[in-house]
C-alpha positions in Angstrom: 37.2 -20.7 34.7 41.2 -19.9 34.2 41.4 -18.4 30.9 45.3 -18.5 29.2 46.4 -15.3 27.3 45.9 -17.0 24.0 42.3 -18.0 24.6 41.7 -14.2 26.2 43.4 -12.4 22.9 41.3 -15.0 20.8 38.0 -14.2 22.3 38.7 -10.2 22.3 39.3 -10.9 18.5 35.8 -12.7 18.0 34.1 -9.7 19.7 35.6 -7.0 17.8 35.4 -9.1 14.8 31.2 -9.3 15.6 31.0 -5.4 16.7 32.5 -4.7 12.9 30.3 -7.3 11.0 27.4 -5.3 12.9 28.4 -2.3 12.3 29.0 -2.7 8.3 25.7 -4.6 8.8 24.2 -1.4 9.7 25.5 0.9 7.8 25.0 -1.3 4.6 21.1 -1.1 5.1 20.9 2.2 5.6 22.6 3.2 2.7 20.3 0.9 0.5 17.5 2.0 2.4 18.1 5.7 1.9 19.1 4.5 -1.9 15.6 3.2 -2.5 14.0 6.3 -0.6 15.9 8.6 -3.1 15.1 5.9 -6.5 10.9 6.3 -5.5 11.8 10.5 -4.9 13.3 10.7 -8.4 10.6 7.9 -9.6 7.8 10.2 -8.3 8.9 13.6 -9.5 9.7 11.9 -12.8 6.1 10.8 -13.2 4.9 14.3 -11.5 6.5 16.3 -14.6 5.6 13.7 -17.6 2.0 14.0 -16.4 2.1 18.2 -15.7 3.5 18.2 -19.3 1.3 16.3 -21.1 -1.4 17.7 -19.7 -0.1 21.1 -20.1 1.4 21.0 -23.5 -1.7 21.5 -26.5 -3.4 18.7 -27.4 -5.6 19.4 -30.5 -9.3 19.5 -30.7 -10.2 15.7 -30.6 -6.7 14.0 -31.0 -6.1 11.3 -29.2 -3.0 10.8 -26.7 -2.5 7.9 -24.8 0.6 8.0 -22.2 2.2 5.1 -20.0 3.6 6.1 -16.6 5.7 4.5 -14.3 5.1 5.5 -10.7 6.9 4.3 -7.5 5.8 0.5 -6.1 4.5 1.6 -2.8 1.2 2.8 -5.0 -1.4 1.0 -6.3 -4.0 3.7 -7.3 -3.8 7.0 -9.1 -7.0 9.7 -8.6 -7.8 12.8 -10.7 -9.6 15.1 -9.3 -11.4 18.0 -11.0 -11.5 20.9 -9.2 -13.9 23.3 -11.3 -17.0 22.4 -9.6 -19.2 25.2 -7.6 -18.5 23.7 -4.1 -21.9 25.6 -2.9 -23.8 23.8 -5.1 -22.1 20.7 -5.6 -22.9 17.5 -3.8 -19.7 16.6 -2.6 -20.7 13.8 0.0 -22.3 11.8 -3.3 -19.0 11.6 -4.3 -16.7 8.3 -3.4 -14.1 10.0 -2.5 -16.0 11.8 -0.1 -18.6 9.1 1.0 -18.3 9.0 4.4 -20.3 6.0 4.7 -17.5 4.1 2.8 -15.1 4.6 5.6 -12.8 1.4 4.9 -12.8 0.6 1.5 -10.4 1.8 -1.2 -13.2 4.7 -2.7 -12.8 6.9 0.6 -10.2 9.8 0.6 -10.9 12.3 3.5 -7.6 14.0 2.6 -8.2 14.1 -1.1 -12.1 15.0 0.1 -10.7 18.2 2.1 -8.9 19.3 -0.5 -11.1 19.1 -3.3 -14.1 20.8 -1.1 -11.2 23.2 0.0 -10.0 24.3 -3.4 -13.2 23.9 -5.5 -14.1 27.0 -7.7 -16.7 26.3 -10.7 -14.0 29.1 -12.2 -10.9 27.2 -12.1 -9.5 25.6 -15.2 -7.6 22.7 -13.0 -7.1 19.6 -11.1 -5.4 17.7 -9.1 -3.6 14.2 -8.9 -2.7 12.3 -5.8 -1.1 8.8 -5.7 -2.3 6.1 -3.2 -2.0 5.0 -1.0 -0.6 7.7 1.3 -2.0 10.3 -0.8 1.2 11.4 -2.1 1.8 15.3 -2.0 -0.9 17.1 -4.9 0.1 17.7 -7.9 -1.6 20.4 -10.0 -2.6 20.3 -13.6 -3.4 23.8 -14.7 -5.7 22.8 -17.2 -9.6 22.1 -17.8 -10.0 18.2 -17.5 -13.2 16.2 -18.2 -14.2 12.8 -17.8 -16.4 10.2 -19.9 -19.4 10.5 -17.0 -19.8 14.2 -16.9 -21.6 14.0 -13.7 -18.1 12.4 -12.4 -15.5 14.7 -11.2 -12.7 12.3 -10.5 -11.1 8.7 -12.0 -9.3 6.6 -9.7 -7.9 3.8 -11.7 -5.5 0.8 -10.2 -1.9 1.3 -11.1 -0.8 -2.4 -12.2 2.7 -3.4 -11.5 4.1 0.3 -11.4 2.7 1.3 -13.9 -0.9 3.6 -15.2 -2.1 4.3 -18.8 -3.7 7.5 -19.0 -5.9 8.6 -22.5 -6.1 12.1 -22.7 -8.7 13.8 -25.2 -8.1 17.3 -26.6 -11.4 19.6 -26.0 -10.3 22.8 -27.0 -9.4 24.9 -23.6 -10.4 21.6 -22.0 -8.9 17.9 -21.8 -10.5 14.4 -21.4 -8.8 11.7 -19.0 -9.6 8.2 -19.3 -7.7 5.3 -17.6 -6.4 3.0 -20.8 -6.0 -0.5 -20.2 -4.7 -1.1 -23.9 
């Protein structure tokens, strides 16, 4: 194979020509990749201070707030979890979240289940949300909550297309959560 110096120069042009195209290629998805990572961050800590405010800020004695949030796609499910129970006395395994024999299914946190048996104190006046699935990073509402069931000490609704409606209840010191699918 006797290559002429025009078919030589031609094919060095093609491979350089291919080495650029890869490399843009390349650099182009990381930058949208690392755009996206940054657009769920912000998306995430947007959601992380709507819900500590609204939680935090008054609501009065048996007003009713109901709040939409958007939260990044890669979750599906929010969970709320009280953390003023007595964890000598309470019966944390009865719990879903901490039902070992549901090992597989969408009710079973052991990271969420460590933490809450961790961190309960019948004292505290606070909980904790996590998003799923992952769990995201814990985020702390320093506040009283309360749900419908007061044998339940944690809600776990579905987040539909990026988004979860939250219905919170004043109570005095204490607030009620209630998924809303209004």
């Amino acid at each position: 194979m006797n290559l002429k110096k025009g078919e030589a120069q031609q094919m060095f042009v093609y491979l350089i020509t291919i080495i650029i195209a890869g490399v843009i290629l390349l650099l182009g998805y990381k930058f949208i990749a690392g755009f996206l990572k940054d657009s769920n961050e912000a998306q995430f800590l947007e959601f992380k201070k709507n819900i500590e405010a609204d939680t935090k800020s008054g609501i009065a004695y048996q007003s009713i707030d109901t709040n939409k949030y958007k939260v990044p796609a890669a979750y599906t499910q929010i969970c709320i979890v009280d953390l003023g129970v007595d964890k000598n006395t309470f019966n944390f395994a009865g719990q879903g979240i901490c039902d070992n024999t549901a090992v597989g299914t969408d009710i079973y946190q052991p990271i969420i289940c460590d933490y809450w048996t961790s961190n309960a104190n019948e004292t505290k006046n606070e909980a904790v949300v996590y998003l799923l699935p992952g769990p995201s990073e814990a985020i702390k509402l320093d506040r009283k909550i309360k749900f419908d069931d007061p044998n339940m000490h944690f809600i776990c609704p579905q987040i539909v297309n990026g988004e979860v409606s939250l219905q919170f209840e004043g109570f005095g010191r204490a607030v009620l959560i209630r998924p809303y699918e209004g």
